[in-house]
C-alpha positions as CSV (number, residue, x, y, z in Angstrom):
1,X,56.7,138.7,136.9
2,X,57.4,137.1,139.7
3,X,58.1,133.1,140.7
4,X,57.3,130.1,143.1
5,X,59.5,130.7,145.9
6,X,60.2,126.3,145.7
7,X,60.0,125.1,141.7
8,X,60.0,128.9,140.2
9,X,56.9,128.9,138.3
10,X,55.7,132.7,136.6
11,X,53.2,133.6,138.9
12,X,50.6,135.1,136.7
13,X,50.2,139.5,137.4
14,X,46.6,140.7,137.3
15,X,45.0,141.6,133.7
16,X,47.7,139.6,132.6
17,X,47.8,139.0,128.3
18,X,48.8,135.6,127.3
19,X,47.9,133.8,130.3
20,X,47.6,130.9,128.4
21,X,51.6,130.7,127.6
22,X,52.4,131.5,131.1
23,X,49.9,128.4,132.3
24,X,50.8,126.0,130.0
25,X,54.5,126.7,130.8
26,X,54.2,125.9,134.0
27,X,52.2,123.1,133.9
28,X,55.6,122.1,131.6
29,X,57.5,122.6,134.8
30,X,55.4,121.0,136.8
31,X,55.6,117.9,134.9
32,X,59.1,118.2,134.8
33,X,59.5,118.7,138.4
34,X,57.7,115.4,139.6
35,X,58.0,113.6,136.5
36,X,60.9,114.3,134.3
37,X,64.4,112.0,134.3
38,X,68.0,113.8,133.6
39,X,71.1,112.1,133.0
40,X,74.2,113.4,134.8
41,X,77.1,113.7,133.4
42,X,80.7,114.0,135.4
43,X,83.6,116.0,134.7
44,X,86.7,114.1,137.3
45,X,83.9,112.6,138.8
46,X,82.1,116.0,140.0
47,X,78.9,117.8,138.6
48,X,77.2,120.9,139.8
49,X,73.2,121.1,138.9
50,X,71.6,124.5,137.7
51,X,68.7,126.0,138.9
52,X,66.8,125.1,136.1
53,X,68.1,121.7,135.9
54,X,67.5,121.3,139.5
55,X,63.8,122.4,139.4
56,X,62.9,120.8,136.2
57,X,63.5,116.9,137.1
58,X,62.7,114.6,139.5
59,X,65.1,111.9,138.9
60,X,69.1,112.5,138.7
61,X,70.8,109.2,137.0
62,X,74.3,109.3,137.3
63,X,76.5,108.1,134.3
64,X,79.4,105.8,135.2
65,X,82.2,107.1,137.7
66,X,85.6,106.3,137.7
67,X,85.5,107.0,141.5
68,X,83.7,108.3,144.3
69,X,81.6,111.3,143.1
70,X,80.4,114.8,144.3
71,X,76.7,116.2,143.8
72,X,76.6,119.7,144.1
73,X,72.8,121.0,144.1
74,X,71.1,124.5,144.8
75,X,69.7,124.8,148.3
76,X,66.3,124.8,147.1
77,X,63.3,123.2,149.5
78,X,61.8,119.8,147.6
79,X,62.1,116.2,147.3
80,X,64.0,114.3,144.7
81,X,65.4,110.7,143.9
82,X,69.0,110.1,142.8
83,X,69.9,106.8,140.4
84,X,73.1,105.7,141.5
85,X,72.2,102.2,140.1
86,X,75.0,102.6,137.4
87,X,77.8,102.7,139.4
88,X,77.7,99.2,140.8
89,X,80.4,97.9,139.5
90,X,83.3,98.9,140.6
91,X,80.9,100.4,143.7
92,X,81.3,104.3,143.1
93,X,78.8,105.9,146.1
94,X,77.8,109.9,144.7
95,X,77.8,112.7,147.9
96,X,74.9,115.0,147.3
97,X,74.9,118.0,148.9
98,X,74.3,122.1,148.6
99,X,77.3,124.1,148.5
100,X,77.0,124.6,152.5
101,X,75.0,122.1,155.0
102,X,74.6,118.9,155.9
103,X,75.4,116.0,152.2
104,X,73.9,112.7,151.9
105,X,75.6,109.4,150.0
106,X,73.8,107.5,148.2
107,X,75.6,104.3,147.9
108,X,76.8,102.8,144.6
109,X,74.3,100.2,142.9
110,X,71.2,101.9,145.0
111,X,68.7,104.4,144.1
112,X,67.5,107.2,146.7
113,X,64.9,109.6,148.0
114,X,66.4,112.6,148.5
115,X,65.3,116.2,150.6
116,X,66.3,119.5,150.9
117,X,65.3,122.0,153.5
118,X,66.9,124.6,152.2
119,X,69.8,124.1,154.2
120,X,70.7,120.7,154.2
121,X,70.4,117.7,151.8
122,X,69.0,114.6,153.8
123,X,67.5,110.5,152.9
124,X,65.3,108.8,153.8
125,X,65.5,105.8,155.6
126,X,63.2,103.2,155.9
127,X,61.6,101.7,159.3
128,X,61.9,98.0,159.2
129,X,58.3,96.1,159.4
130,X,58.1,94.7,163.2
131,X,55.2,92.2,164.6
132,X,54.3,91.0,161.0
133,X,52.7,87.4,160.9
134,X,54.3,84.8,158.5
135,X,52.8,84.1,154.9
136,X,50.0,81.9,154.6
137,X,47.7,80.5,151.9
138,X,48.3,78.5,148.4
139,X,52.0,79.8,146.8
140,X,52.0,80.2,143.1
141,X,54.3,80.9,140.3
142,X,57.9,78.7,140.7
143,X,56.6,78.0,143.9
144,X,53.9,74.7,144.9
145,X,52.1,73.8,148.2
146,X,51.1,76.5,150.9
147,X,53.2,79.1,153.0
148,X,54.5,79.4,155.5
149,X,56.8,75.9,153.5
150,X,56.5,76.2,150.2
151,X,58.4,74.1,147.5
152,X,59.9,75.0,144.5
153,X,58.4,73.2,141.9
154,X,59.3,74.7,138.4
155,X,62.2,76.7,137.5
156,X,61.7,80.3,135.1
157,X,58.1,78.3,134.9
158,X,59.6,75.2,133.6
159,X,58.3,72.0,135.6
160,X,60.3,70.0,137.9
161,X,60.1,66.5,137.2
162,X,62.2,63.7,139.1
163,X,65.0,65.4,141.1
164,X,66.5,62.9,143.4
165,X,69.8,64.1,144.5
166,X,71.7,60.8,142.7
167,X,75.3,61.3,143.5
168,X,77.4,62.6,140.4
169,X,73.7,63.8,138.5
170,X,72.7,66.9,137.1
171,X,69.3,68.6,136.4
172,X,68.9,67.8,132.7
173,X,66.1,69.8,130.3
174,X,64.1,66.3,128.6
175,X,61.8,68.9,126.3
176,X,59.1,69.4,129.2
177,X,60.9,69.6,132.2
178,X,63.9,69.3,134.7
179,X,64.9,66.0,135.7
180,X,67.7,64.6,137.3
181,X,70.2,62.4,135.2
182,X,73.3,60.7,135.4
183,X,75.9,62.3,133.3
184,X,77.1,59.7,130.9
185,X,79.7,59.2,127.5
186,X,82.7,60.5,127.6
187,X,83.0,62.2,130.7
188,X,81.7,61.5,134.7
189,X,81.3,63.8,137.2
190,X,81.3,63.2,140.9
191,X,79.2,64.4,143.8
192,X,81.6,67.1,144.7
193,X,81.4,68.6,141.1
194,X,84.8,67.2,139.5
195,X,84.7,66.4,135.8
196,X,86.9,63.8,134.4
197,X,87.3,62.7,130.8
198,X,87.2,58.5,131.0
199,X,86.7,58.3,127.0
200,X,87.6,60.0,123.3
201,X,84.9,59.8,120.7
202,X,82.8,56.5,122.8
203,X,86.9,54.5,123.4
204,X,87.7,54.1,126.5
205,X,91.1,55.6,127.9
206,X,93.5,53.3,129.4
207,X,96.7,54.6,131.4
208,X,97.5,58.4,130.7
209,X,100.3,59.2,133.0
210,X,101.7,61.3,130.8
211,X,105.3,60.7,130.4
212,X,107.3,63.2,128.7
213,X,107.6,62.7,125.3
214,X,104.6,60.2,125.1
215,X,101.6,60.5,123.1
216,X,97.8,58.8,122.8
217,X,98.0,55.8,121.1
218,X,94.7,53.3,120.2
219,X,95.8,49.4,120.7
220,X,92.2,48.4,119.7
221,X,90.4,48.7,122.4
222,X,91.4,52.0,123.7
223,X,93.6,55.2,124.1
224,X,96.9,54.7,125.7
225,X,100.0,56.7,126.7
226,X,102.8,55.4,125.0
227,X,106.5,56.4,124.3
228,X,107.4,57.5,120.7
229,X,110.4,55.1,119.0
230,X,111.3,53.4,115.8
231,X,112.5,56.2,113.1
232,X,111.1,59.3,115.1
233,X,112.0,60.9,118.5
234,X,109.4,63.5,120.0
235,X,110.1,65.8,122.8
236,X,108.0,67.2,125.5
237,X,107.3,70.7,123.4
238,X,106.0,68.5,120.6
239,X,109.1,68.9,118.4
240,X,110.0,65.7,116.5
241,X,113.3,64.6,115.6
242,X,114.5,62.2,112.8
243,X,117.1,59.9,114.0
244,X,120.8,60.2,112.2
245,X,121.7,57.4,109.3
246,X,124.1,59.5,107.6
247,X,127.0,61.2,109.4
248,X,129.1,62.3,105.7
249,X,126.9,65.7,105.1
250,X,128.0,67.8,102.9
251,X,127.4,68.9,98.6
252,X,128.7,65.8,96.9
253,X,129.7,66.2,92.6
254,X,131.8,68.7,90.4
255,X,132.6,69.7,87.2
256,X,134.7,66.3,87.7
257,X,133.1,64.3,89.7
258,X,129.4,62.7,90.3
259,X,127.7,62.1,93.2
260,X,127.1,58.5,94.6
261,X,124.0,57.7,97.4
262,X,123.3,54.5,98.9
263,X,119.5,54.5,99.9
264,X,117.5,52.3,102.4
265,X,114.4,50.3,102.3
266,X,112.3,53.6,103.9
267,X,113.7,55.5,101.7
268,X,116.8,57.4,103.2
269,X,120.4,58.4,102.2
270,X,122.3,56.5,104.0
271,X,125.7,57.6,102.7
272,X,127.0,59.7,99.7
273,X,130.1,60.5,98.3
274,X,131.9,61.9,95.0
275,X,132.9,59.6,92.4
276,X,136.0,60.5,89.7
277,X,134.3,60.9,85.9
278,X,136.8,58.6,83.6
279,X,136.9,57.6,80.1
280,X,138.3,59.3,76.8
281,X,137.1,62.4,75.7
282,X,135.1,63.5,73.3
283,X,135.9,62.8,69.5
284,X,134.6,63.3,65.9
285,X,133.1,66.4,64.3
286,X,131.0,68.7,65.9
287,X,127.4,70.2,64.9
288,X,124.9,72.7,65.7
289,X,126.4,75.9,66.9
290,X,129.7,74.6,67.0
291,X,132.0,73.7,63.9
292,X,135.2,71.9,63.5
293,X,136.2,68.8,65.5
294,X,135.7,67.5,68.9
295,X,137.6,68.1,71.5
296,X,138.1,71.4,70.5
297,X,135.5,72.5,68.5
298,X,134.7,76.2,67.4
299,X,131.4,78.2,68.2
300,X,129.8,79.1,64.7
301,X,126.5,80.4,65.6
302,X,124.3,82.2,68.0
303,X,121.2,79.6,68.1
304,X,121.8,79.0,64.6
305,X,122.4,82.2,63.6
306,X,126.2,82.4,61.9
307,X,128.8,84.5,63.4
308,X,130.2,87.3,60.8
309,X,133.3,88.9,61.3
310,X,133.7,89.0,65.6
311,X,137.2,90.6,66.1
312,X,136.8,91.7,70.2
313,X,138.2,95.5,69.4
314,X,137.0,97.2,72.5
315,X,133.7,98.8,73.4
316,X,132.5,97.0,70.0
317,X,128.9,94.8,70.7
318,X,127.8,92.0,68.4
319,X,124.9,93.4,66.4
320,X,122.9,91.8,64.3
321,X,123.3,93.0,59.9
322,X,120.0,90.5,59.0
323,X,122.3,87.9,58.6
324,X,124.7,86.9,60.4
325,X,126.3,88.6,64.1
326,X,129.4,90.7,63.7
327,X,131.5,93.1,65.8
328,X,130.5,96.7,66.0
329,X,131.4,100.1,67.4
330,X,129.0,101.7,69.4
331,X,127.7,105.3,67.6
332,X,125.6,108.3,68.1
333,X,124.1,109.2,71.3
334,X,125.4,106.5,73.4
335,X,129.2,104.5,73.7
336,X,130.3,101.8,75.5
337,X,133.2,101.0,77.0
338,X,135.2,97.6,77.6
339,X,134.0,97.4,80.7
340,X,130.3,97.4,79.7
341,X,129.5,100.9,80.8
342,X,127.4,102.9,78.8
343,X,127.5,106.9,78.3
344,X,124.3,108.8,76.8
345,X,125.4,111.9,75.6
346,X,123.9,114.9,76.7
347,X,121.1,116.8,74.7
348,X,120.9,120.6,74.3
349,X,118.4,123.2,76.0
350,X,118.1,126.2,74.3
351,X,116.7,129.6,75.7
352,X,115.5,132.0,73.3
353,X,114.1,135.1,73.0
354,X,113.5,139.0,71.2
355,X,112.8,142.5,72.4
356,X,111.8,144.5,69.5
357,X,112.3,148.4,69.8
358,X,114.5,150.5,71.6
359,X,115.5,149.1,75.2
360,X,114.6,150.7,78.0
361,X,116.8,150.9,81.0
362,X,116.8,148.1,83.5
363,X,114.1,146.8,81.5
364,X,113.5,142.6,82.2
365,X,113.8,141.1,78.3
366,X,113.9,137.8,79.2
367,X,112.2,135.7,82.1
368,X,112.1,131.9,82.0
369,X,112.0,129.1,84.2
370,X,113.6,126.0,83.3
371,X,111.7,122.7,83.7
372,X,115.1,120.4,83.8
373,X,118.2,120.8,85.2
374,X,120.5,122.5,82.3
375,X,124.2,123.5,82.5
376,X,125.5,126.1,80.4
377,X,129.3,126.5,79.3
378,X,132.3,128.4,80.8
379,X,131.4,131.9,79.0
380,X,128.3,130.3,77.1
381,X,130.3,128.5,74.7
382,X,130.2,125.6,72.6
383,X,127.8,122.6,74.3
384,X,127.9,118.9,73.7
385,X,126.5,119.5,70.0
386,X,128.6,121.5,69.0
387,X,126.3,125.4,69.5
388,X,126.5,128.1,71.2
389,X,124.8,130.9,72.7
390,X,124.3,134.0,70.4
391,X,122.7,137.8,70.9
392,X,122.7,140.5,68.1
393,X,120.7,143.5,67.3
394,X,120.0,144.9,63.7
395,X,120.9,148.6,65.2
396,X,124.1,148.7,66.8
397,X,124.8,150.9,70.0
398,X,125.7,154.0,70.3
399,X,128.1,153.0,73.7
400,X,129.2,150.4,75.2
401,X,125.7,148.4,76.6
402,X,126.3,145.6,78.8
403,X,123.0,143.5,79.3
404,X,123.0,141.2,83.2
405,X,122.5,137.1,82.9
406,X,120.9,136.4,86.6
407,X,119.3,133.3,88.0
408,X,116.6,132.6,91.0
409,X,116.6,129.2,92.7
410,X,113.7,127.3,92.5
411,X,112.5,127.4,96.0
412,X,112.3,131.8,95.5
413,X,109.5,134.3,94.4
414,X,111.3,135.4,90.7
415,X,108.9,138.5,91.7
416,X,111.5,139.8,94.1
417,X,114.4,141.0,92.5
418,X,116.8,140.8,95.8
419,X,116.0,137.0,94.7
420,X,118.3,136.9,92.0
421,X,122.3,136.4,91.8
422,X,124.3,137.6,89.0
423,X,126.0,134.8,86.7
424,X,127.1,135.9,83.3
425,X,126.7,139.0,81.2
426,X,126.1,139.9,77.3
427,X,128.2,142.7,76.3
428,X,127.2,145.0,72.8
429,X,130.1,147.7,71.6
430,X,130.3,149.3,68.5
431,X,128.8,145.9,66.1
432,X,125.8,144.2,66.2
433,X,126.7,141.2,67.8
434,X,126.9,140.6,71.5
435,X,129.8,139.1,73.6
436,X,128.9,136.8,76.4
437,X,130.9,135.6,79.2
438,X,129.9,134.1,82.4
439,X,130.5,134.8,86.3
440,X,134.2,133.9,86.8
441,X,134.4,132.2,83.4
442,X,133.0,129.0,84.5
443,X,129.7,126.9,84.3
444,X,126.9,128.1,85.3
445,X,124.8,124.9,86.8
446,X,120.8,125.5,87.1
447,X,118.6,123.1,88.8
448,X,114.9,122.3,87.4
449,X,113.0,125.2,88.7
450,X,115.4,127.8,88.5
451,X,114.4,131.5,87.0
452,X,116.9,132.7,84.7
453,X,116.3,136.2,83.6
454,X,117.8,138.9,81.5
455,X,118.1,142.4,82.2
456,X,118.8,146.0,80.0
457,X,121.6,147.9,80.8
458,X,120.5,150.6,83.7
459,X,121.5,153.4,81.5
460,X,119.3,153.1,78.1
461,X,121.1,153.0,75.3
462,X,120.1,155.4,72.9
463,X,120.4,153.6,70.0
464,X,120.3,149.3,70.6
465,X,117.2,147.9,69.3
466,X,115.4,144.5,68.3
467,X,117.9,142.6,70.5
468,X,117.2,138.9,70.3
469,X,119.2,136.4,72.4
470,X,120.1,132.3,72.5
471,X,121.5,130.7,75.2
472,X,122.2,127.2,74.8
473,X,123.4,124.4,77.5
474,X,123.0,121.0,78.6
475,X,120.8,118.8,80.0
């Protein structure tokens, strides 16, 4: 099928089927073409139109630019009108033009017929209206009397009352109309549009020169600028300042002295100073907590509470018995020494676990992670409570079996075997028990997250079988 040589509408072929769908669409297109509105986008300020777009609208509104913009339309004949009304402010004017030929500008703030020949993009400009004869007949709307001199006699279709032009008056809404009135209260204005303040709240204002550090002051009968004295001293930024009575500053009063003031009618120190305590100390017997005589009296109780036996040996706390507070060592799980500094003990982590049957060579008996950090002891020995870590079998081997302790850090996949480091080993000869030792005899320190694992010899013993296994270290 073939198209419009201008707008591209399907022309329709002879014993056409589904003419219908071909008219209707373009009577679609036609609309489009002298009716339909598209909003233009920019990318930096510069658009190019398709075909389609081009053909199927009438009316190109540019969005905002953020400078002057470019156009770019297909060099097909027709009219159209480009919306530049959006780019007023800041002024942005759009160049519209075919990718060769002659471009027209439409100029921000302004709307514009537009044609293309097929070559160039050109406006239209409009003749202006020679010869015309003024206005004439009744005016109406805002407007009273006849043209060509009408007046204006209403304003947004509000009536104009009585506007004489009164020096220092403004056009005033009453509730039906516009009238002129003399400003009045607390502020005047003058004839060339100045506004001055002559009262607060209905008082007058007397002299304002505003010297610095002054404020507003009412005498009666009005407002006043006057200078801040007396007890308080205010500076230009507003910051007030409390004259000086009392040069002895200072903290006044010990554990042998009290402190004497000397205050003035509004209120204020006007001098202090430290006075000597004197007179005998105290005598007679003493009560409460305390026991024996005055002035050296004893401390008996703890808020009533009698004091048992309190020698000070070191690291000892007073504890409570249920009756009385005496001096005590510091047992079981956590000490204390003189300094106050406490020590928990550390609690055991055991690891435990059984293979039954025959091992198998390189076989993995144990895998566990551990959820704390744990140390265990030089060779697996004895840990804080007194255990250690054991391995038997109730067969014994037939050689010499030597079974690998190794350990993955947390952060590794326990999956991969190149993961794990060697750290210890449990060694079976000819008795039933195992021997362990650890990498270089010494600690082997595991953080929380740490794989430890357990590994058959890589050579199967024939004989060593039901192998269980305890490690034990602190946490």
């Amino acid at each position: 099928m073939t198209g419009t040589p201008n707008l591209n509408i399907t022309e329709l072929t002879t014993n056409q089927n589904g003419k219908t769908v071909t008219i209707n669409n373009g009577f679609v297109k036609i609309d489009g073409a002298t009716q339909g509105l598209l909003v233009v986008s920019f990318t930096a300020n510069a658009r190019t139109l398709t075909a389609d777009e081009y053909t199927s609208h009438v009316c190109f509104v540019a969005s905002y630019l953020s400078a002057s913009g470019t156009l770019t339309v297909p060099l097909t004949e027709r009219l159209f009108v480009v919306d530049n009304t959006y780019n007023v402010s800041p002024v942005q004017d759009l160049v519209v033009g075919g990718a060769t030929g002659a471009i027209a500008t439409v100029s921000g703030g302004t709307v514009s017929l537009l044609y293309c020949d097929g070559v160039d993009v050109k406006s239209f400009t409009a003749a202006a209206v020679s010869g015309g004869a003024s206005p004439t007949g009744s005016a109406g709307g805002d407007l009273g009397g006849t043209y060509p001199n009408p007046s204006v006699a209403k304003i947004n279709g509000v009536n104009l009352g009585v506007v004489t032009a009164t020096a220092g008056s403004l056009l005033i809404a009453n509730g039906s109309s516009w009238v002129s009135a003399a400003m009045s209260g607390d502020a005047l204005i003058a004839s060339g549009g100045s506004l001055t303040v002559a009262k607060i709240n209905g008082q007058p204002l007397a002299s304002t020169t505003p010297t610095t550090g002054n404020a507003l002051i009412a005498n009666g009968s009005s407002w006043a600028s006057v200078g801040i004295s007396g007890d308080l001293a205010i500076a230009s930024t507003g910051s007030a300042t409390l004259p000086t009575v009392n040069s002895n500053v200072g903290s006044f009063g010990d554990g042998t002295h009290v402190t004497a003031l000397t205050v003035d009618g509004k209120g204020r120190v006007t001098a202090a100073s430290s006075v000597a305590i004197t007179g005998a100390a105290p005598s007679g017997s003493a009560s409460g907590d305390l026991s024996g005589n005055f002035p050296s009296p004893t401390v008996a109780k703890i808020n009533g509470v009698n004091l048992g036996v309190v020698t000070a040996t070191s690291g000892n706390a007073l504890i409570a018995n249920g009756s009385s507070w005496v001096s005590v060592a510091l047992s079981g799980d956590v000490t204390i020494n003189s300094g106050g500094t406490a020590t928990v003990a550390r609690q055991p982590y055991t690891v435990a676990g059984f293979v039954p049957g025959t091992l198998t060579a390189s076989q993995v008996m144990l895998l566990h992670e551990l959820p704390v950090a744990v140390t265990f002891p030089a060779n697996f020995g004895a840990s804080t409570n007194g255990g250690s870590s054991k391995s038997g079998s109730n067969t014994n081997s037939t050689g010499t079996a030597t079974l690998t302790i190794d350990k993955c850090p947390a952060a590794s996949d326990p999956t991969s075997g190149g993961n794990f480091s060697n750290v210890g080993s449990i060694v079976f000869s000819t008795g039933h028990a195992g021997t362990f030792s650890s990498s270089g005899g010494s600690t082997v320190a595991c953080a929380a997250g740490d794989f430890l694992r357990i590994v058959a010899p890589g050579t199967a013993d024939a004989t060593l079988a039901n192998v269980f296994m305890t490690l034990v270290g602190n946490r």
